[in-house]
C-alpha positions in Angstrom: 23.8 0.4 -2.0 23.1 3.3 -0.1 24.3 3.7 3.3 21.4 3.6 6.1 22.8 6.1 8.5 22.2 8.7 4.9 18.4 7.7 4.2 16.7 10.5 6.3 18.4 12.8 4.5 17.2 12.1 0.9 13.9 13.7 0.2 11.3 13.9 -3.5 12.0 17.1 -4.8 8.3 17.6 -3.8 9.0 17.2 0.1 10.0 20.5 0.6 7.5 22.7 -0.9 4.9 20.5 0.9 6.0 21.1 3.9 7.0 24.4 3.9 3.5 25.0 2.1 2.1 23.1 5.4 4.1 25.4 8.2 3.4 28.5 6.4 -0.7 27.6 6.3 -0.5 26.0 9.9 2.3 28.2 11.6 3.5 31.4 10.3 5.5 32.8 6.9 8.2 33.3 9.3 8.1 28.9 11.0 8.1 27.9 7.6 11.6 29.9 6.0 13.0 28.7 9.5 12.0 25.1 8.2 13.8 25.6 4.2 16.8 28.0 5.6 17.7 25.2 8.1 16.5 21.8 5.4 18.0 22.7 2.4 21.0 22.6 2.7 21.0 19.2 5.5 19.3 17.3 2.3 20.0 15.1 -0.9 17.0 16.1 -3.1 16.3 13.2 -5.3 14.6 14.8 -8.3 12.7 12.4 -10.5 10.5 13.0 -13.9 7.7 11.8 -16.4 8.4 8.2 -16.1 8.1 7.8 -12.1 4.9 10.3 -12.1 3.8 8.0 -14.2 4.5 4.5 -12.7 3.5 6.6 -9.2 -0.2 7.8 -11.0 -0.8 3.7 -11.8 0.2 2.6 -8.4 -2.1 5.7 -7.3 -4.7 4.1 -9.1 -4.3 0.9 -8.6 -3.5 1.0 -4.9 -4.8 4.0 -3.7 -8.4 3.3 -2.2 -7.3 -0.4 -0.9 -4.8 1.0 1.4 -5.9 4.6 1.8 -2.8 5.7 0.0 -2.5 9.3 -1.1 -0.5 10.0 -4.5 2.6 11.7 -2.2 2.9 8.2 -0.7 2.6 6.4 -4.6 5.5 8.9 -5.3 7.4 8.0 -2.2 7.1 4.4 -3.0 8.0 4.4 -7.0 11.2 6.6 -6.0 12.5 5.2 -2.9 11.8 1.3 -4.8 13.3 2.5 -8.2 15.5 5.7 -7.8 16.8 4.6 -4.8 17.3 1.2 -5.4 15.6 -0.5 -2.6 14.6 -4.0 -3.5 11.4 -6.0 -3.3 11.1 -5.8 0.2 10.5 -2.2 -0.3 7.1 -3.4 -3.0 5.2 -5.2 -0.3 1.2 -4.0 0.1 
């Protein structure tokens, strides 16, 4: 089981190009290499592949209107419920 005090540092290998994408768009070149230079090195990236795209696309498509889920959050879910081996609790919508 993974210890709860690590959590916030585990991130989709997606995370961080999204959010430095977002700070560089919103802020400035320079807010968003502040942002990686002082992330990447602070986080576990969990990477994942065809199969949890996948599984994430039919939850996506499955869930995704009901409760105004984007396909980020289907990702999120499919990784941090199968990768990251939280349980059932974590499978509730």
């Amino acid at each position: 089981m993974t210890d709860p005090a690590l959590s916030f540092r585990r991130a989709r290998s997606t995370d961080v190009p999204e959010n430095v994408t977002l700070l560089r768009y919103r802020g400035s070149v320079r807010t968003a290499l502040t942002f990686l230079d002082g992330v990447r090195l602070q986080l576990d990236i969990v990477r994942y592949g065809d199969r949890v795209r996948d599984e994430a696309e039919q939850v996506f498509r499955r869930y995704g209107r009901k409760h105004r889920l984007s396909l980020c959050d289907a990702i999120s879910f499919v990784v941090v419920t199968t990768l990251l081996g939280r349980g059932p609790e974590a499978r509730r919508f």
